[in-house]
Every structure is written in C-alpha cells, then in structure tokens.
C-alpha positions as CSV (number, residue, x, y, z in Angstrom):
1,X,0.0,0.0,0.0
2,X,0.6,3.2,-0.4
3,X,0.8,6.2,1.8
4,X,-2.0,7.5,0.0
5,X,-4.2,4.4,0.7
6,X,-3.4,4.1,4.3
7,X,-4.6,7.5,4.7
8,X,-7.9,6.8,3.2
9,X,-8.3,3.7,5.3
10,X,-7.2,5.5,8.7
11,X,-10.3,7.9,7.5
12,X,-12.6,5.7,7.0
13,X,-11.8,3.9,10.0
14,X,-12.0,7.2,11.9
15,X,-15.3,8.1,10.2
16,X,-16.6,4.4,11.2
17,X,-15.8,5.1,14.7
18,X,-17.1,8.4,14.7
19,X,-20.2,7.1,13.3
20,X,-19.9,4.3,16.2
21,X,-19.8,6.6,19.1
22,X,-22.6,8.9,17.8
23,X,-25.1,5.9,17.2
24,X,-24.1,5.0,21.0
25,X,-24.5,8.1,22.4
26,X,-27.8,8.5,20.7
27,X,-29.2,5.5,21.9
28,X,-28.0,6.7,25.5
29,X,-29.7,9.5,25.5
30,X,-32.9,7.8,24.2
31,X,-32.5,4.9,26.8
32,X,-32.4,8.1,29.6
33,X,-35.2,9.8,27.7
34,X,-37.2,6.4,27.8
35,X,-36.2,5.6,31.5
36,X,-37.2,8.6,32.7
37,X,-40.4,8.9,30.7
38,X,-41.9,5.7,31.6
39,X,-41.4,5.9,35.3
40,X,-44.2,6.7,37.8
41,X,-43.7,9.3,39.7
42,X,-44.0,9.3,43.1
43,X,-46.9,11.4,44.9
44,X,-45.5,14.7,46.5
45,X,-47.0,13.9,50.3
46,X,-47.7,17.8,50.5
47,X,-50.8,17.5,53.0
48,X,-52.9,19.0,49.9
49,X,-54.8,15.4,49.5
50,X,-55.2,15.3,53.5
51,X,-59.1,16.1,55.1
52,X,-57.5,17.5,57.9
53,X,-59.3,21.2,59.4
54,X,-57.9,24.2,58.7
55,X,-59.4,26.5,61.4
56,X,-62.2,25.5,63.8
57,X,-64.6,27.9,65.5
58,X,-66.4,27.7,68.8
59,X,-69.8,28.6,69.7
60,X,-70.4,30.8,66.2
61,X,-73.2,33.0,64.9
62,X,-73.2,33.7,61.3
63,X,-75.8,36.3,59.7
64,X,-76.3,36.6,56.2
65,X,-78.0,39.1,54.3
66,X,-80.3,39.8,51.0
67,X,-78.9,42.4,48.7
68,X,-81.2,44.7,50.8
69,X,-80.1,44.7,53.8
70,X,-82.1,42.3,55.5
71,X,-81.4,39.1,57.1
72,X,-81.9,36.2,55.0
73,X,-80.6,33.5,57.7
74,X,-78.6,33.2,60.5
75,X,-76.5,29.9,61.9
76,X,-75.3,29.3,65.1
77,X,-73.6,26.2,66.3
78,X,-71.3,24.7,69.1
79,X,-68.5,23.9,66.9
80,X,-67.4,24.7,63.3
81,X,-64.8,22.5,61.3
82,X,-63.5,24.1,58.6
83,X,-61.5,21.7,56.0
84,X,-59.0,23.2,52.9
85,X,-59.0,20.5,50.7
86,X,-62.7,20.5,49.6
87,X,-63.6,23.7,51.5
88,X,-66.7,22.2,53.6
89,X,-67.5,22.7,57.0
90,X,-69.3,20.2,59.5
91,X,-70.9,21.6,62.1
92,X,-71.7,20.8,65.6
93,X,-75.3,21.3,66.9
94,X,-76.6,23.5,64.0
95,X,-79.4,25.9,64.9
96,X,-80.5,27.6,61.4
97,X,-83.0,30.4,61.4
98,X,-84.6,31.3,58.0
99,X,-86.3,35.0,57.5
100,X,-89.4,35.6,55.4
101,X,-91.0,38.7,54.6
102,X,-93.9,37.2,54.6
103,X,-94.3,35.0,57.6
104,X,-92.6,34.1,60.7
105,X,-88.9,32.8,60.7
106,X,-88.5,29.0,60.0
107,X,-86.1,27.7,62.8
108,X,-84.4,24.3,61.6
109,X,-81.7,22.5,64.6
110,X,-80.1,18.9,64.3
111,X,-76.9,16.8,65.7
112,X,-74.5,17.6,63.0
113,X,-74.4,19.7,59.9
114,X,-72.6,19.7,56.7
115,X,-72.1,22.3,54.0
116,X,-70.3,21.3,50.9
117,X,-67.8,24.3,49.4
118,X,-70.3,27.2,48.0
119,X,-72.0,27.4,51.2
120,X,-75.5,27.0,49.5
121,X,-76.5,24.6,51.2
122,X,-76.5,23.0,54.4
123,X,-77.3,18.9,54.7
124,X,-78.9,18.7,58.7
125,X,-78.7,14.5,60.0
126,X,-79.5,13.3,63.6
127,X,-82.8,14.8,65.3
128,X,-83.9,17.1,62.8
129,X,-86.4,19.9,63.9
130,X,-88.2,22.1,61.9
131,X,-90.5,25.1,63.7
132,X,-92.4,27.8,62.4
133,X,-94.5,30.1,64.8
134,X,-98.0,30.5,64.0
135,X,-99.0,34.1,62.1
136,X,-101.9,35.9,61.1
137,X,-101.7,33.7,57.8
138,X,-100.0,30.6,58.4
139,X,-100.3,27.8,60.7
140,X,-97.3,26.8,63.1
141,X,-96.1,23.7,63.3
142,X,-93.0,21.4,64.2
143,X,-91.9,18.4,61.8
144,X,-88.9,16.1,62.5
145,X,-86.8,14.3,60.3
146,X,-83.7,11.8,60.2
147,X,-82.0,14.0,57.5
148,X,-82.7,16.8,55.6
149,X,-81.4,19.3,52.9
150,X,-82.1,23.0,53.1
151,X,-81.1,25.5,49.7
152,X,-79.6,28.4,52.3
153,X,-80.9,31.3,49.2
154,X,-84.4,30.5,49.1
C-alpha cells in the first residue's frame, strides 16, 4: 500500500468510529429519555390530599343578608370545622334560622351539619327539627326528620 491508501483507510476507519460513538450516544440518550419517561412518579406527600381542618370555630353566629339589607338567615352552632382540601364545613349542633317577609322565621336545629364548598346549602342528619311560629296567615307547626337538605338562598 501506499501512503495514500493508508490514509484513506485511517479515514474511514475514523469516520466508522465516529459514526460508532454517535449511534451510541444516541441511543444513551434515548435509553435516559425512555427511562425517565416511563417511570411513575412518586406522589408529592404535601398534605394538599389530606381532610385535615384548617381553622375551627367555637360557639359561632353567622348572619347573612339579601342584597337589601335584610337578614336572610342566621346559623349558630357549638362547633365549626373548617376543611381546605374541599372547603366544607361540619358543624356541631346546627341551629338555622330562616327570614321571610312574609311569615314568621323558620327555625331548623339537628346533631350535625354539613355544608359542601359554595355554602348553598347546608345537609342537617341526627334529630332534625323544623319550627315555624303561628302568624296571622299561616299555621305553626314542628316536623322532625332523620335528615334533611335546606337551599340556604331560598
């Protein structure tokens, strides 16, 4: 051989390996890429998933009111537990008190309450007891229940 061939066979041996070493680091890289794509990854234990109370509040009265001014309801309770996660409330000993223009206040009290994140709505369970005084155009009465639902803006 000649010095000219030799040279032309230390390129293309240099090329091959060249070639080699990117084809390997290619399929490194895609082995990593893989590796770390198809893993699970582990759950961040943050306390965000947790139904632990935020704030609690004892013996509470809550008034709200129309866009007039006037009091729509009121709630009262022994104990309020406030939870972040789903932001509902259960509540100890509700007493709700709904206001009518047009009649005398419905009081509602039970064991426990529950009201789910929009405050809408209260769900009453255990003992319920509904009241509403006698007026000039309504009868009174009391009815009980094992559970009930009550829309808070009606």
């Amino acid at each position: 051989g000649t010095a000219a061939g030799w040279r032309g066979e230390r390129l293309m041996l240099d090329a091959k390996r060249l070639l080699l070493a990117l084809l390997l680091l290619v399929l490194a890289g895609g082995s990593w890429w893989l590796a770390r794509s198809l893993t699970a990854t582990k759950p961040t234990f943050d306390g965000h998933l947790r139904h632990d109370p935020d704030y609690t509040i004892e013996n509470f009265h809550a008034t709200v009111m129309n866009e007039k001014g006037w009091r729509q309801h009121t709630l009262t309770g022994t104990r309020l537990i406030h939870y972040g996660d789903d932001e509902s409330s259960d509540i100890e000993k509700p007493y709700l008190t709904k206001y009518s223009k047009d009649g005398p206040p419905v009081r509602t009290r039970a064991e426990h309450g529950w009201m789910p994140k929009d405050n809408d709505v209260i769900v009453l369970t255990g003992s319920v007891r509904v009241t509403r005084e006698r007026s000039a155009r309504q009868a009174g009465g009391v009815m009980r229940f094992d559970r009930m639902r009550v829309r808070l803006d009606k």
